[in-house]
C-alpha positions in Angstrom: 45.6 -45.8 83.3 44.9 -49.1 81.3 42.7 -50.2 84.6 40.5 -47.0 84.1 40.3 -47.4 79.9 39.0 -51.0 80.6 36.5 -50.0 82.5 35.3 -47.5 80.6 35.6 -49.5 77.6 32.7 -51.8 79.2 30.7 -49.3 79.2 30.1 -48.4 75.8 28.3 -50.7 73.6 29.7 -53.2 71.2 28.8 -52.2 67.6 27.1 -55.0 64.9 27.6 -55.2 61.5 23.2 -54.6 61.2 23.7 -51.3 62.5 25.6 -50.7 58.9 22.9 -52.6 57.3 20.1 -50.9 58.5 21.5 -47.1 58.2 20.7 -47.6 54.5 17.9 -45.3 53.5 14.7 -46.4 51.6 15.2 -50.0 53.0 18.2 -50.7 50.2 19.1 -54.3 50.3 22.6 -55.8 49.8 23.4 -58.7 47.4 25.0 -61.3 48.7 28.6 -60.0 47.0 28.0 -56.6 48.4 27.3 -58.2 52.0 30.3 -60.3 51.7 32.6 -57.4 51.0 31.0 -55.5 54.2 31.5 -58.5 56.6 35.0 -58.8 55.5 35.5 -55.5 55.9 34.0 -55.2 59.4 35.9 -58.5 60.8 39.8 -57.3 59.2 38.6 -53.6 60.8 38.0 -55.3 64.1 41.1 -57.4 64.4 43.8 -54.7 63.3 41.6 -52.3 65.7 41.9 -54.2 68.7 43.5 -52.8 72.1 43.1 -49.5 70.5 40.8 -46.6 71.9 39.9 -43.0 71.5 39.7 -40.2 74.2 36.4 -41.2 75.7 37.7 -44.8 76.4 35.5 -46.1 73.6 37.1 -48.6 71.6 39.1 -47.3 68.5 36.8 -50.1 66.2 33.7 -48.4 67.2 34.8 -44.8 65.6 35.0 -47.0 62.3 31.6 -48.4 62.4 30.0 -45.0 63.5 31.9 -43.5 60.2 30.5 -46.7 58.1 26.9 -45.7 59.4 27.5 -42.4 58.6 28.4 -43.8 54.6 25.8 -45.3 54.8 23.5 -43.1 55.6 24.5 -41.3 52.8 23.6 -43.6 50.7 27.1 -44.5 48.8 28.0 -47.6 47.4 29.2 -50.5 49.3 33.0 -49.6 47.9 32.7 -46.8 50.0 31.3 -47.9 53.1 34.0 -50.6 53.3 36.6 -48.4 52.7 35.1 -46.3 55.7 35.5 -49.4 58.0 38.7 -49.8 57.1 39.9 -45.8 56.3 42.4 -46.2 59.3 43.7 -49.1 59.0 46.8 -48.3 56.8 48.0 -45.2 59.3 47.3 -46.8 62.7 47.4 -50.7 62.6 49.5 -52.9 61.2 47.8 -53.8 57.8 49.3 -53.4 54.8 48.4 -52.4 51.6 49.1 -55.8 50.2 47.0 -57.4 52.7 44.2 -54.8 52.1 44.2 -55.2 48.3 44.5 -58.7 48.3 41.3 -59.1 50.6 39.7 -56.2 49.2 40.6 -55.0 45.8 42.4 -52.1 44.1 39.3 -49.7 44.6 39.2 -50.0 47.4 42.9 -49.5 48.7 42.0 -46.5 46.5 39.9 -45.4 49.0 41.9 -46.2 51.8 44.9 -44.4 50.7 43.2 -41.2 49.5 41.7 -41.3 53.0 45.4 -41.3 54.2 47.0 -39.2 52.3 44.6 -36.6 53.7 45.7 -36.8 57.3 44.1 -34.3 59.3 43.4 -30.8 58.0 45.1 -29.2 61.0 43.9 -25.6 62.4 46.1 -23.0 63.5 45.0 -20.0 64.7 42.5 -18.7 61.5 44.7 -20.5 58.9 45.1 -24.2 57.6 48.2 -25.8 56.9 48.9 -25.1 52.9 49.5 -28.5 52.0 46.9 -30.3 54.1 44.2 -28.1 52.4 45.6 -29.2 49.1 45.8 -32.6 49.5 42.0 -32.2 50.6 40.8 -30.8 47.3 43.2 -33.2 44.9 41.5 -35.9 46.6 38.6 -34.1 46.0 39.1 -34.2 42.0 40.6 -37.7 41.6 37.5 -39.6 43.6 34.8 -37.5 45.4 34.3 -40.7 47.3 37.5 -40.3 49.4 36.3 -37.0 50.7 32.7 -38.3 51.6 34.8 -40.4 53.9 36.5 -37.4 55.2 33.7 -36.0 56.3 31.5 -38.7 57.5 34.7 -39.2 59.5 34.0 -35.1 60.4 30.8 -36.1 61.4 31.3 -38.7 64.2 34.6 -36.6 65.1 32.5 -33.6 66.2 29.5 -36.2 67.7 32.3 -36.8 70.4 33.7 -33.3 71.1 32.6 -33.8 74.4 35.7 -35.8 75.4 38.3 -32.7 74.2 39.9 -29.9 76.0 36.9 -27.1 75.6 39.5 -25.0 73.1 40.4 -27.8 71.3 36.9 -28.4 71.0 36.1 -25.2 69.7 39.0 -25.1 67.4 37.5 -27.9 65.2 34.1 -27.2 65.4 34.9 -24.2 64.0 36.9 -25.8 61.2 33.4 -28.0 60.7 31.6 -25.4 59.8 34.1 -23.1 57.8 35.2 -26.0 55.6 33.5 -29.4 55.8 30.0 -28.3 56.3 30.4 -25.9 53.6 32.1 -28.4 51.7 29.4 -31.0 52.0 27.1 -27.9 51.0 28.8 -27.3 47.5 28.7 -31.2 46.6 24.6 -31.0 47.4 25.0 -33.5 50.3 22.5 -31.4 52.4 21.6 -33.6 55.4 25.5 -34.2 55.5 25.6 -30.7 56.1 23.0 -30.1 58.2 24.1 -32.6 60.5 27.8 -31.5 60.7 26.3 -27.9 61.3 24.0 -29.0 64.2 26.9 -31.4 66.0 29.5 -28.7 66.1 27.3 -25.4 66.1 26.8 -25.9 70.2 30.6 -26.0 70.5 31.7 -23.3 68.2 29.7 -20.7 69.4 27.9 -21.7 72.9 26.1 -18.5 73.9 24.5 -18.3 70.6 23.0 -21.6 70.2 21.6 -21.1 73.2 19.9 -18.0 72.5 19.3 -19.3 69.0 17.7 -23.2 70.8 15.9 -20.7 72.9 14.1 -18.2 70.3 13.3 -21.6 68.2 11.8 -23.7 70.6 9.6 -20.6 71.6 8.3 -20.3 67.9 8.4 -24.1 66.6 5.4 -25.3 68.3 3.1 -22.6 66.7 5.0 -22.8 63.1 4.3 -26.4 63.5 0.8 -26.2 63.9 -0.3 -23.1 61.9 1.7 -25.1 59.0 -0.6 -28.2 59.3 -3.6 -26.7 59.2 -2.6 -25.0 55.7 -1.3 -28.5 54.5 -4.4 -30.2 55.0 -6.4 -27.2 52.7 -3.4 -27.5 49.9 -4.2 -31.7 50.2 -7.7 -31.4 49.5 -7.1 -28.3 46.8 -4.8 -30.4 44.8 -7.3 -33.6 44.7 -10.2 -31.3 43.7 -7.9 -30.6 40.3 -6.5 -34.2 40.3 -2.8 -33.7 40.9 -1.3 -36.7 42.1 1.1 -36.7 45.0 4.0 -38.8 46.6 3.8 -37.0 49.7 3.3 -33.7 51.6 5.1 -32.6 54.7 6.6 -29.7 56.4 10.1 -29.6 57.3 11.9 -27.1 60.3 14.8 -25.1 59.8 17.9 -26.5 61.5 19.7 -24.1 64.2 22.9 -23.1 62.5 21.1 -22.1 59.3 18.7 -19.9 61.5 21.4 -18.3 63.2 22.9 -17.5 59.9 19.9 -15.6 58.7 19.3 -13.8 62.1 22.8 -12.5 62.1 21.5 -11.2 59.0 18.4 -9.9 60.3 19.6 -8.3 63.8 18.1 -11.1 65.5 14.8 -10.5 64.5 12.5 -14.1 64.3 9.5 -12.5 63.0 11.4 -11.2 60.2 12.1 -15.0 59.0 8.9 -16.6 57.1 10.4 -20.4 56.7 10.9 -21.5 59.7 9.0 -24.0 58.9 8.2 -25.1 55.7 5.7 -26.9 53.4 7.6 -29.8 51.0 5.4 -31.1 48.2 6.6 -34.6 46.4 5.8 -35.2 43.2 6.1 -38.0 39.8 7.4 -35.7 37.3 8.5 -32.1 36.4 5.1 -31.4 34.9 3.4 -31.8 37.6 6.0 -29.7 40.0 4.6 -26.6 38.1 0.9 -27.9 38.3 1.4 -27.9 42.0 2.5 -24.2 41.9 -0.2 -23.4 40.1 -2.6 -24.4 42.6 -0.5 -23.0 45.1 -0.6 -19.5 43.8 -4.3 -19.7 43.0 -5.0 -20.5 46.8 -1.9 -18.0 47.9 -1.3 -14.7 46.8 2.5 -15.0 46.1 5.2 -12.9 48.0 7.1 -10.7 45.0 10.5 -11.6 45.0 10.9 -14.5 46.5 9.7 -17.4 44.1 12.7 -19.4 42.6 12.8 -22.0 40.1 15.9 -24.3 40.8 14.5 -26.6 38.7 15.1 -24.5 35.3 18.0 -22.9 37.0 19.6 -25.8 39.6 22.0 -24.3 42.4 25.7 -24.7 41.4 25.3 -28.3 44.2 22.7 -29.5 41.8 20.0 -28.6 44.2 16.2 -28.8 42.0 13.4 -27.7 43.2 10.5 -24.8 43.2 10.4 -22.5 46.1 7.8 -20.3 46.4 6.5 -17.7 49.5 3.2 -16.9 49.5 0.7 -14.6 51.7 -1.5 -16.6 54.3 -4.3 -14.2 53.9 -4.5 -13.4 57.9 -1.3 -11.0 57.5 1.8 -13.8 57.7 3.5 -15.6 55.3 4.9 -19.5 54.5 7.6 -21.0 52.2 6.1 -24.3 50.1 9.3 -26.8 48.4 8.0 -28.5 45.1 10.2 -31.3 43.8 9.9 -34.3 42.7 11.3 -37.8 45.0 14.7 -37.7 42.8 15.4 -34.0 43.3 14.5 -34.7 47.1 16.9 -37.3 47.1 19.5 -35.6 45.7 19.0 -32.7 47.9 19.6 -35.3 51.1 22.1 -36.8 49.1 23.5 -35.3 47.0 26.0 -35.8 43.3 27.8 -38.5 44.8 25.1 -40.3 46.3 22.8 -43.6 44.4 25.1 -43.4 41.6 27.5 -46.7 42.4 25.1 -49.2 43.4 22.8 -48.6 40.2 23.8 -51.6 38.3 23.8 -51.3 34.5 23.9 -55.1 33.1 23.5 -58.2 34.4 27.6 -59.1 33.5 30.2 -57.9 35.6 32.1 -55.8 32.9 28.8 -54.3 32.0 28.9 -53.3 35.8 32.7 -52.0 35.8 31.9 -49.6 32.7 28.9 -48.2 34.4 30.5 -47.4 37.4 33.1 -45.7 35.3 31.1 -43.7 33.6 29.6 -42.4 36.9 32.8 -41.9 38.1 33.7 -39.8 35.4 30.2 -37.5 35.3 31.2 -36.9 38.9 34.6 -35.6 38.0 33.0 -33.5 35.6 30.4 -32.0 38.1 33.1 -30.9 40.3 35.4 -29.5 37.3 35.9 -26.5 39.8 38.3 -28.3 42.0 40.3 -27.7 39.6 40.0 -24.1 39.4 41.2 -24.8 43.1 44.3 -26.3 42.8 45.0 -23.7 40.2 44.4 -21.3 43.4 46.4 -22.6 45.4 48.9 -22.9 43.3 49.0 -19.1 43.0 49.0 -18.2 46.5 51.8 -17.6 48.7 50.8 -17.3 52.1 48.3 -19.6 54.0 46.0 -16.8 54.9 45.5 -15.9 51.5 44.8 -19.2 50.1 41.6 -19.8 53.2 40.4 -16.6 51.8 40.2 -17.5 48.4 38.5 -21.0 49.2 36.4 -19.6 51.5 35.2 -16.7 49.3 35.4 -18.7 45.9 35.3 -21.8 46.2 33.0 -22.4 49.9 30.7 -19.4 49.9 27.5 -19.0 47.9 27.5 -18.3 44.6 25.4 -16.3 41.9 24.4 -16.9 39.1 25.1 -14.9 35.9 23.3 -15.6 32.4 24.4 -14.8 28.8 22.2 -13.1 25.9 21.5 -16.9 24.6 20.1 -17.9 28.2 23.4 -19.8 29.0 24.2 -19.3 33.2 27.6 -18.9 34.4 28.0 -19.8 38.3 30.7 -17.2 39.9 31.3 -16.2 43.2 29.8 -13.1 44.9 31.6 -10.1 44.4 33.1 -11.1 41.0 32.8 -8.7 38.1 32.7 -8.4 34.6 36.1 -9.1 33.8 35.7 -12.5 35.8 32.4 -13.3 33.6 34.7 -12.9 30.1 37.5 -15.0 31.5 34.7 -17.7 32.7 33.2 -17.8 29.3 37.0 -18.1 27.7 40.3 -16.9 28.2 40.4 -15.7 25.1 36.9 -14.0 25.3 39.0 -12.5 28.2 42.0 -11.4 27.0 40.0 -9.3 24.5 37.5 -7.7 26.6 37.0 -4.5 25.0 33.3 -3.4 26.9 30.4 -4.8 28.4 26.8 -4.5 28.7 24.7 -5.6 32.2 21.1 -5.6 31.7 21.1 -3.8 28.2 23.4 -1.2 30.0 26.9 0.0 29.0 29.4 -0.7 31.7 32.5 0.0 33.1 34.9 -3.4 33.1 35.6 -2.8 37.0 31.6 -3.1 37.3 30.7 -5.7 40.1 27.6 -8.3 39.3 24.7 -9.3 40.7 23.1 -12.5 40.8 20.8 -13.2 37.9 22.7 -10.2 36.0 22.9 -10.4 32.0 25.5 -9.8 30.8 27.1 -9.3 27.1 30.9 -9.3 26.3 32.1 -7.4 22.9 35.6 -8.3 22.1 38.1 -6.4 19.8 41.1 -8.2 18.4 43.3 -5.2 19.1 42.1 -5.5 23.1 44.1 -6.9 26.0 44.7 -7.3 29.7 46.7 -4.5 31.3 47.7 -4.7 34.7 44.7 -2.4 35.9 43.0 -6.0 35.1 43.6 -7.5 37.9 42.2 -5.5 40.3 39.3 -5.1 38.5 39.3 -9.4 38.6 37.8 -11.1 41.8 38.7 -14.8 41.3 42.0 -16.0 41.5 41.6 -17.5 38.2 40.5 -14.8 36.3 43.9 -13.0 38.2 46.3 -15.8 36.7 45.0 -15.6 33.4 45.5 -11.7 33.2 48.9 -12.6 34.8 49.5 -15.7 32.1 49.0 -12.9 29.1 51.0 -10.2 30.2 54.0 -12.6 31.5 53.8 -14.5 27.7 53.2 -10.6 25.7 56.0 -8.8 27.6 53.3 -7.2 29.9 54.8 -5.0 33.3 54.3 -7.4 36.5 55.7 -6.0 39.8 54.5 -8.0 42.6 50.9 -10.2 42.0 49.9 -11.3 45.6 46.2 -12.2 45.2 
């Protein structure tokens, strides 16, 4: 057995530290500090690694670099790509934590151990082990850097699924896109996601990547091309009135997020109108809507389907304008208006570009900065907490995958107040689970509702882009009819919370 290993170990290539350097987008250079720690990094990796290998034969060291690159490619700060280097060294070598945090710092041993604490997420069947999942999302909340590493991990994981049993194979690509993919999604890391999606999409589900590869590749060519001719008219409209560009492209739809809308659509291609899309790059917000505006003066636009996600962001942080618009010889086409930071944080994502930034030329001026990052990132992902809460509730694994799937994973809508405030909430919450999300105690008084200037029912469901008016009465509160009017597991606990505390009847709550 070690005969065979050895040769196939000569067969796969042996991986540089410039391979890490160069999968930094936009050319970003190192400083010499930052280069240090990575070469460091890379060497202790390489000697704790050695002898080790994966399934394929390939050298256990080489899995770390390829999760580096994968960092890296994200964008993240050189913390974070170190720790990726280095993220199994503490479970399977021989380094200690004193070693690693006397070469390497306490941030990031940080890293390293959130990384380990994690383990592996473990499928069984259509449920996750309880505690693995809730590890993942504490992690989540203390330092969203630990999970980036988690799934750039994913991501070379599934690259390899080649190697594995077919069912075992299946089994996590599965688990890629029911939780990491979606995951990656809800943080606004989209070309995390998208790449996740298209390396485990052919091993989840065979047949239909085949039969969606093979619908696509009829229909790119001609997207592609009846796309550029339209790009070069919209180039020489938006010169004519003097709006300034960065750059204007068209982008294609990936195959797993095609599959998801033919599902959908009953397999029906000539139903979908963005297969391939027109992106527009601006300087500045003003001139996002500029752009539109010469859009829609060339384009009659498609009712219905423009969307400003730069007034309104997705609950990822996702900005941009999307508009569909008629071509005038009886078809349609999407066009993306942003500006290069929204694009970049669409690729990105919240927890990309923000380590590196340096704010001072001292090094404590450095340390708060990164900080304060740290902390605005904790804020954006506040709901992991909502999470925990969750899964603190539930009592049996299949319940607590439903509720992260449908709650937590899934898309979201969102839901505005009187004053133009939005409240993000899961589809098929209700108006009980809008008054909890404003307050608790806007929801323990509850005593009617209005949706669009209508009276309503408080076991009314909402819609997305619903508004929505809560009147409270002092003399109002929960009774248990409450929680199955409520959706989200939170909304459920705080009903649950009120009557338990007020002497309220509470038989059996299994949410």
């Amino acid at each position: 057995m070690t005969e065979i290993k050895d040769e196939l170990n000569k067969s796969f290539s042996t991986p540089t530290l410039e391979e890490i350097v160069s999968s930094l987008p936009n050319n970003r250079a190192l400083t010499e500090e930052e280069l240090e720690i990575l070469v460091k990094a890379f060497d202790f990796s390489k000697k704790f690694h050695e002898g080790q290998t994966r399934n394929s034969g390939e050298p256990y060291f080489n899995h770390c670099v390829q999760t580096a690159k994968n960092i890296a490619r994200q964008n993240m700060d050189i913390d974070t790509i170190a720790a990726g280097l280095l993220h199994d060294t503490l479970e399977d070598t021989k380094a200690t934590k004193e070693e690693i945090e006397s070469e390497f710092g306490e941030d990031i041993l940080f890293l390293i151990q959130g990384v380990t604490k994690l383990g592996t997420i473990k499928y069984k069947g259509v449920e996750r082990h309880v505690e693995s999942m809730r590890k993942f999302f504490i992690a989540m909340a203390e330092d969203i850097r630990v999970v980036v590493i988690k799934l750039c991990d994913r991501l070379h994981n599934v690259s390899t699924l080649e190697y594995l049993r077919p069912d075992k194979a299946k089994r996590i690509a599965i688990e890629t896109l029911e939780i990491h993919a979606r995951l990656a999604d809800r943080i606004g890391m989209g070309k995390l996601k998208s790449e996740l999606e298209d390396k485990a999409f052919p091993y989840a589900y065979p047949e239909d990547f085949k039969k969606v590869k093979d619908m696509f590749e009829e229909t790119k060519s001609a997207s592609e091309d009846y796309l550029l001719k339209i790009l070069e008219k919209v180039k020489k409209e938006l010169e004519i009135f003097d709006i300034s560009y960065l750059k204007i492209d068209h982008r294609l739809k990936h195959l797993y997020s095609l599959y998801e809308k033919l599902k959908k659509l009953n397999w029906d291609i000539q139903k979908i109108y963005d297969i391939a899309a027109m992106r527009i790059i601006v300087d500045d917000i003003g001139t996002c809507y500029q752009a539109l505006g010469v859009i829609h003066g060339l384009y009659k636009p498609v009712p219905g389907r423009f969307k400003d996600y730069i007034a309104v962001p997705k609950p990822n942080g996702y900005k941009s304008l999307h508009t569909t618009v008629f071509d005038g010889i009886g078809g349609t086409f999407e066009v993306q208006i942003r500006t290069q930071k929204m694009h970049e944080e669409a690729e990105y994502g919240i927890a990309s570009h923000l380590f590196y930034k340096e704010a001072g030329d001292t090094k404590k001026a450095q340390e708060n900065h990164k900080l304060n990052k740290v902390q605005s990132l904790k804020d954006k992902i506040s709901w992991t907490k909502d999470l925990m809460h969750a899964q603190e509730d539930m009592r049996e694994n299949k319940n607590l995958l439903k509720t992260i799937k449908e709650e937590f994973l899934d898309k979201r809508m969102f839901i505005h107040t009187p004053k133009g405030d939005i409240i993000e909430l899961p589809n098929g919450s209700g108006v009980i689970d809008f008054a909890y999300s404003v307050h608790s105690d806007v929801g323990n008084h509850v005593a009617g509702a209005m949706v669009n200037g209508k009276l309503v029912s408080l076991n009314t469901k909402l819609k997305d882009n619903d508004i929505v008016e809560i009147m409270t009465k002092e003399d109002a509160k929960p009774t248990r009819k409450w929680i199955d009017y409520a959706f989200t597991s939170t909304a459920k606990r705080q009903i649950r919370n009120y009557l338990k505390e007020h002497g309220g009847t509470i038989d059996k709550f299994f949410i």
